[in-house]
C-alpha positions as CSV (number, residue, x, y, z in Angstrom):
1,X,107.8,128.4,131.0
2,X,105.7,127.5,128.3
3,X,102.1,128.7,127.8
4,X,99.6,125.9,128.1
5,X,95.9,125.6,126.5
6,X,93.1,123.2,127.5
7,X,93.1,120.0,125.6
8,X,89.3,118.5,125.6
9,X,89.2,115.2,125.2
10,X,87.5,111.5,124.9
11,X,89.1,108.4,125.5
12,X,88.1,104.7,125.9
13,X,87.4,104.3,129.6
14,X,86.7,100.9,129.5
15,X,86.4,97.8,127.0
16,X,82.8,97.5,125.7
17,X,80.9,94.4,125.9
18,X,78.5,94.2,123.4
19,X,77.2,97.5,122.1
20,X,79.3,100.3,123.4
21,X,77.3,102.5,126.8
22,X,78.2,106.1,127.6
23,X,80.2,104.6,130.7
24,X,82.5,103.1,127.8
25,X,83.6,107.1,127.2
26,X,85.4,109.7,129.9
27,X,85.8,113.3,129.0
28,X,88.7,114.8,130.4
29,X,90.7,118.3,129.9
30,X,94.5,118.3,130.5
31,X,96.6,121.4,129.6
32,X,99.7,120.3,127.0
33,X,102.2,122.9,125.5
34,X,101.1,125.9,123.6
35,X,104.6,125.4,121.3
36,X,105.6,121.9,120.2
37,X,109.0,121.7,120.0
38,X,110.0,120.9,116.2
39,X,106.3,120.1,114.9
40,X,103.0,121.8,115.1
41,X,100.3,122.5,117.2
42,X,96.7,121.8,115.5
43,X,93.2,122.9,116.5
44,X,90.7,120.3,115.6
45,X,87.9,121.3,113.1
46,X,86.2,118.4,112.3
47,X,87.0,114.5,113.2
48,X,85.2,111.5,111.8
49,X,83.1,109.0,113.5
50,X,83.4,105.4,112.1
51,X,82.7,102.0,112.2
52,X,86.2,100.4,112.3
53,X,86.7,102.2,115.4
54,X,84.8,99.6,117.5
55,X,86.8,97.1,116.6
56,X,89.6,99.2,118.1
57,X,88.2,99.0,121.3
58,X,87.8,95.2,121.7
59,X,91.2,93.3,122.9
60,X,92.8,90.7,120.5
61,X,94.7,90.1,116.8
62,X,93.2,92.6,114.1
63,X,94.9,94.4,111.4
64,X,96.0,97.3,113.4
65,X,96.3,97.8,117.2
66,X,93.9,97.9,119.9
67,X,93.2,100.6,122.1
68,X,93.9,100.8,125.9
69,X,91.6,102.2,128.4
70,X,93.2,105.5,128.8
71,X,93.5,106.3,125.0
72,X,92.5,108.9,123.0
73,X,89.0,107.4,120.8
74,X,91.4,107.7,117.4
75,X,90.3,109.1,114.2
76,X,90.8,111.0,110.9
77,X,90.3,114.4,111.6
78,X,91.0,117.7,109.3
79,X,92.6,120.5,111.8
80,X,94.2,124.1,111.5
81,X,97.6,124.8,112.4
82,X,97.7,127.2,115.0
83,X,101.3,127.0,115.9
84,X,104.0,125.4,113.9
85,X,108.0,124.9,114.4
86,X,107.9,122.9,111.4
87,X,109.0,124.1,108.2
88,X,106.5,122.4,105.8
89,X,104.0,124.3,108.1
90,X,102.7,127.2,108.9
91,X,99.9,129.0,111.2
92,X,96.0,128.7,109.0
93,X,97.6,125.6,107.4
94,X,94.4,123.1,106.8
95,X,95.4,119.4,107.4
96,X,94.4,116.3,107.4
97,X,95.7,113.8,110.1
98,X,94.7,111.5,112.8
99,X,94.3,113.2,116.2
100,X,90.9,111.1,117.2
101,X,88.4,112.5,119.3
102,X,90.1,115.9,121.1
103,X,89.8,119.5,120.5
104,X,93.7,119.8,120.6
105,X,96.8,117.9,119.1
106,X,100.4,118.5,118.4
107,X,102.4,116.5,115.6
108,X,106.0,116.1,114.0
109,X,104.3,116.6,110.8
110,X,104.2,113.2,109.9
111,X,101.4,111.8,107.9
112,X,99.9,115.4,107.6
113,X,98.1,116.9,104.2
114,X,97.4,120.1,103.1
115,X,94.5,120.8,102.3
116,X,93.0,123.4,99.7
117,X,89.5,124.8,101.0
118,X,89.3,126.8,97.6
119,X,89.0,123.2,96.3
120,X,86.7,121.3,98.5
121,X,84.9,121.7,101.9
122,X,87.2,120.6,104.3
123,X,85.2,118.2,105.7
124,X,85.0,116.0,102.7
125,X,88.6,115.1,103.3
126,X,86.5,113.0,105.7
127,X,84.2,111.2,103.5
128,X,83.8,111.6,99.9
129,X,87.2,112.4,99.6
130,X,88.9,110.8,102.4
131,X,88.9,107.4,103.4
132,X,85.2,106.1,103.1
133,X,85.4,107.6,99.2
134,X,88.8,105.7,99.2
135,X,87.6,102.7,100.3
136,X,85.1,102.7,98.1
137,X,86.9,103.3,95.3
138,X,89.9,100.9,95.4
139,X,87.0,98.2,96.8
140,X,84.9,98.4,94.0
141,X,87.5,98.7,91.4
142,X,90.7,96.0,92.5
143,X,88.1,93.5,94.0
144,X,84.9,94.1,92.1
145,X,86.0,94.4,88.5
146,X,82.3,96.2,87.4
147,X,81.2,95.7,83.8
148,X,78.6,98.0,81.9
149,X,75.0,96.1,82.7
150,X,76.1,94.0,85.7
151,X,74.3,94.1,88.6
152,X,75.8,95.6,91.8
153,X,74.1,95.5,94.9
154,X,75.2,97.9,98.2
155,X,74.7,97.3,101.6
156,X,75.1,100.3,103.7
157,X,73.9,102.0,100.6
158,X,73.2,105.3,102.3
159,X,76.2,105.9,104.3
160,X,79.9,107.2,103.2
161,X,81.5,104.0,101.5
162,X,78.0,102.5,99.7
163,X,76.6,106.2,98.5
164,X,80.4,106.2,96.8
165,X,80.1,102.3,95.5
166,X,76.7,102.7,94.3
167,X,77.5,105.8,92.2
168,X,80.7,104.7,90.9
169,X,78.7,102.1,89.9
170,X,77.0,104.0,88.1
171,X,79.5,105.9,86.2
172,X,80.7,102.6,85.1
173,X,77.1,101.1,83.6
174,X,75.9,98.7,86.3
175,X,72.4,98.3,87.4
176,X,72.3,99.3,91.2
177,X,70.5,98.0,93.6
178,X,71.1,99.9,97.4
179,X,69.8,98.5,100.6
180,X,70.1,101.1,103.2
181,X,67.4,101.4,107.1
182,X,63.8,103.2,106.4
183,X,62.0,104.6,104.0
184,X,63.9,108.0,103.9
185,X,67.3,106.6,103.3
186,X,65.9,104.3,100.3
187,X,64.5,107.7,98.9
188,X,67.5,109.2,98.9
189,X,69.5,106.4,97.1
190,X,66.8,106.1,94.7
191,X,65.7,110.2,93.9
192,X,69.0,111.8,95.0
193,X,71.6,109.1,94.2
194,X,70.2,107.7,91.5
195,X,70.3,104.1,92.3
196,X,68.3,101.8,90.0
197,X,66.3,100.4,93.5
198,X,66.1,101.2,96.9
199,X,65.7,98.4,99.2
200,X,64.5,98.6,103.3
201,X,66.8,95.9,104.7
202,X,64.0,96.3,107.8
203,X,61.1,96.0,105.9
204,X,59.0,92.7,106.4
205,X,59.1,91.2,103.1
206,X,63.0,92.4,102.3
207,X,64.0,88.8,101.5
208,X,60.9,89.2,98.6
209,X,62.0,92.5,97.5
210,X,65.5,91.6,97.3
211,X,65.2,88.7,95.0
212,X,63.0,90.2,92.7
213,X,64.8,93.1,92.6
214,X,68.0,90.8,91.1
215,X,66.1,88.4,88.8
216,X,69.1,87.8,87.1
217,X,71.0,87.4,90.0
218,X,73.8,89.1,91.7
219,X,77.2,90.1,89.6
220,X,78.7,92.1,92.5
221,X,78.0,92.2,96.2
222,X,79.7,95.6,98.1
223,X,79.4,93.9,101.6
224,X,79.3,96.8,104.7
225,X,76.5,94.8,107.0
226,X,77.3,90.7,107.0
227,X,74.3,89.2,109.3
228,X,70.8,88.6,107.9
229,X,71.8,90.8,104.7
230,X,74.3,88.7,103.6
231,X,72.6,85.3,103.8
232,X,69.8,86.7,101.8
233,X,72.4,88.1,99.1
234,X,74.6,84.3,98.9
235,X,72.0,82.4,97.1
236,X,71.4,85.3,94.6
237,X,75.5,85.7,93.7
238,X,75.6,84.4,89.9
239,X,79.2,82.1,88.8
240,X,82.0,84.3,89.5
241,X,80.6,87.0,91.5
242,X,82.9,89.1,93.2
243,X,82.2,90.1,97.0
244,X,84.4,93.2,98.3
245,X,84.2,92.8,101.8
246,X,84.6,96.6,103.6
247,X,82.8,96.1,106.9
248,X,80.7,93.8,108.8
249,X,78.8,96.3,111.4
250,X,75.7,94.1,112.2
251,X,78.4,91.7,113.9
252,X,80.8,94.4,115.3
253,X,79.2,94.0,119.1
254,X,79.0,90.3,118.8
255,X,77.9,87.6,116.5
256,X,74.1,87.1,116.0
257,X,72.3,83.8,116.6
258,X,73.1,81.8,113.6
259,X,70.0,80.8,111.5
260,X,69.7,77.2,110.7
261,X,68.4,77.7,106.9
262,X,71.8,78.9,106.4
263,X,74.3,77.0,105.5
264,X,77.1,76.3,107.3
265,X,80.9,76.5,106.4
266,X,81.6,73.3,104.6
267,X,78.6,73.6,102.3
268,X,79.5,77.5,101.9
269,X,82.7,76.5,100.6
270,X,81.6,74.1,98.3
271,X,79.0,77.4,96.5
272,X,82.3,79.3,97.0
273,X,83.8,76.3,94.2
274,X,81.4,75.4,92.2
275,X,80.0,79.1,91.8
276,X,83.7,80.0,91.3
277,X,83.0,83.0,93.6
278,X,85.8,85.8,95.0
279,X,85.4,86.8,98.1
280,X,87.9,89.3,99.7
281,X,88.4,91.3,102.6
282,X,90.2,94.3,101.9
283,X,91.5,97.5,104.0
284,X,92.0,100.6,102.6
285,X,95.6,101.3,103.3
286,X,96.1,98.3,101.0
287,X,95.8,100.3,98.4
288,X,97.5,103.4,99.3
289,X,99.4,103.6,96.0
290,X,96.4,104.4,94.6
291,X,95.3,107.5,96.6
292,X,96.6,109.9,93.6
293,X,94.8,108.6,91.1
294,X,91.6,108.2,93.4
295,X,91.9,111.7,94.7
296,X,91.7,112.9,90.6
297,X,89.2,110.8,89.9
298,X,86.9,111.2,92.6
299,X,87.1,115.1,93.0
300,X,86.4,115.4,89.5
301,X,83.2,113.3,89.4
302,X,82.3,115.3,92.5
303,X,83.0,118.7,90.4
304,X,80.5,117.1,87.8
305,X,78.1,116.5,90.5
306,X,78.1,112.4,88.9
307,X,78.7,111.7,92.9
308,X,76.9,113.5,95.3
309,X,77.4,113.1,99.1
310,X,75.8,114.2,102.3
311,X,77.0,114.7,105.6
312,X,75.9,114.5,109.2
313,X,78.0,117.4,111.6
314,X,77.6,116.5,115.2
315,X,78.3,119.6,117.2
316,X,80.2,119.7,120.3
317,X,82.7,116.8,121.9
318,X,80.6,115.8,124.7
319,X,78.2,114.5,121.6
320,X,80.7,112.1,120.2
321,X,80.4,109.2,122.0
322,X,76.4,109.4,122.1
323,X,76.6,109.6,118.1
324,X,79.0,106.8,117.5
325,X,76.6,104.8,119.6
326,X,73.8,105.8,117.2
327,X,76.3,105.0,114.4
328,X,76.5,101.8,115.3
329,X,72.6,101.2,115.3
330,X,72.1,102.5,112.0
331,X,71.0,106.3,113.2
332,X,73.0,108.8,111.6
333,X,72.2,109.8,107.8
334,X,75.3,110.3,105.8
335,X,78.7,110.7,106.8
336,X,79.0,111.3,110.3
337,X,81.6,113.6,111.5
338,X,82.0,115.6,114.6
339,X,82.8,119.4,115.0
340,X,84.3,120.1,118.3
C-alpha cells in the first residue's frame, strides 16, 4: 500500500452573499497518495490571494468556471516537488502551478514552470512576475497605447497590477497619478514608487484632489475599483482616452446604490461617441502569447530596480480565508500571498 501524507486544505463551504464570512471557508485534512502515479507530488510554498477569486465563488456565466461548495479555494501557487514520476521533473524542482489554497497537491505536470530561485524570489512568480505583473503589462500596453507626457491615472495604485501599471508608466514618460486607501499607501506610491501624485480615494475632498490633480484631463484610465472611483474619473477622460478594464472590486460583493448625478447608460454611451473613448475589458490569458516577451521585459526592469514591488506573506492556512476577507476591504499592503 501506498504511503499517505496529510493534505491541509480550504475549500468553499458555501456560496457567499455579499462580502464573503469565515462560515463561507471549511478547513479540512484528508490523507492522498505519497507517490502519484505518472506525475508529481508538490509541497506548497506560497499561494496567492486575489481578487478574481470572488467571482469564482458566485454561481452564473463568467469567463471561467465557478466553484462548487466542496472545492478547493483555487489559486496560483509556487510549490516544490517532493516526489515526481514525471520525467520533466524531479525532487527540489521549484514550480509554478495552480493548486489553490492546500498545503499539498499532485499533478500530471501540466501547466507546470520551472522556476530559477538564483533568478528571482520565488514568490514573485506570484506578483511582479506572475500574473498581476502580467496583467499589468499586456493591459497597459495592447489596450492603453501610453505616449511620453500623457497622463495615466491608477486605481488600485498600491496593490500588485497598479504598483506594475503606474511604473511602467513611468518607464514609458507618462505623468502618473495613483489613487490607492490612506495616507501610508499614497506615500508609498509617491516616495517609493515614484508616482507623479498620490491620491486618498477615502479622503473627503478626493473628488477635488482628483481633478486638480488632472487639469488637463485624463489620457489613460487603469480601472481596478469601478464604483465611486470611476464616476469621478469619466468626466475627466480627454477624446480618445483609453480605459483598460482589469478589475472591478468595489462591486465584487454586489453593486452599490447608484448615484443620481451619474449618468446613466444611454447618455454614457453617447460620451463613449462623441469623446471617441476605448473602453475594454481584458483577461490576462488573452494575452498569453505574450508571456515571453513580458517575462524579459519585466525581470529586467526589476534587475534595474525601475519597478519595485512589495509583498504581504500571510503565515499559516488557517489565515487564508481571514486575509482574502481583508483583501477584499482594501486591508492588505502589497501583494498578498499566503505561506502555508
Amino acid at each position: 500500500m501506498a504511503e499517505t501524507i496529510v493534505n491541509r486544505r480550504i475549500v468553499m463551504a458555501s456560496r457567499p452573499s455579499g462580502m464573503p464570512k469565515p462560515d463561507n471557508f471549511r478547513l479540512e485534512e484528508v490523507e492522498e497518495p505519497r507517490e502519484p502515479q505518472g506525475g508529481v507530488r508538490l509541497k506548497t510554498l506560497f499561494f496567492s490571494l486575489d481578487p478574481y477569486m470572488r467571482g469564482r465563488m458566485d454561481e452564473g456565466p463568467s469567463y471561467a468556471e465557478a466553484l462548487n461548495p466542496g472545492d478547493v479555494m483555487e489559486g496560483g501557487s509556487v510549490s516544490e516537488v517532493v516526489a515526481s514520476a514525471h520525467p520533466g521533473f524531479r525532487p527540489g524542482d521549484i514550480v509554478l502551478g495552480y493548486s489553490g489554497w492546500q498545503t499539498h497537491s499532485v499533478s500530471n505536470g501540466k501547466g507546470l514552470r520551472k522556476l530559477d530561485p538564483a533568478l528571482a524570489p520565488v514568490s514573485t512568480a506570484l506578483g511582479v512576475l506572475g500574473m498581476p505583473g502580467m496583467t499589468a503589462y499586456v493591459g497597459l500596453h495592447n489596450i492603453g497605447h501610453p505616449k511620453p507626457g500623457e497622463t495615466l491615472v491608477v486605481a488600485a495604485a498600491s496593490g500588485a497590477v497598479g504598483s506594475a501599471v503606474g511604473q511602467i508608466g513611468k518607464i514609458k514618460g507618462c505623468r502618473v497619478v495613483g489613487m490607492a486607501g490612506g495616507p501610508e499607501k499614497t506615500r508609498y506610491i509617491r516616495e517609493e514608487l515614484g508616482f507623479d501624485v498620490g491620491l486618498d480615494h477615502r479622503a473627503g475632498d478626493f473628488a477635488e484632489r482628483l481633478k486638480a490633480a488632472c487639469p488637463n484631463g485624463i489620457d489613460v484610465y487603469f480601472e481596478n475599483v469601478g464604483g465611486r472611483v470611476w464616476d469621478l474619473v469619466f468626466p475627466l477622460l480627454n477624446d480618445f482616452a483609453r480605459v483598460p478594464v482589469c478589475g472591478l472590486i468595489s462591486q465584487y460583493n454586489g453593486f452599490p446604490p447608484r448615484r443620481l448625478d451619474v449618468p446613466a447608460v444611454p447618455e454614457l454611451m453617447e460620451d463613449v461617441l462623441v469623446k471617441r473613448l476605448r473602453i475594454q475589458g481584458f483577461i490576462v490569458s488573452d494575452f498569453a502569447v505574450q508571456q515571453n516577451e513580458f517575462l524579459g521585459e519585466m525581470s529586467q526592469w526589476v534587475k534595474e530596480g525601475r519597478v519595485k514591488y512589495r509583498e504581504d506573506i500571510v503565515e499559516g492556512l488557517e489565515r487564508a480565508a481571514p486575509a482574502f476577507i481583508g483583501l477584499l476591504e482594501g486591508r492588505n499592503f502589497g501583494k498578498l500571498l499566503v505561506r502555508p
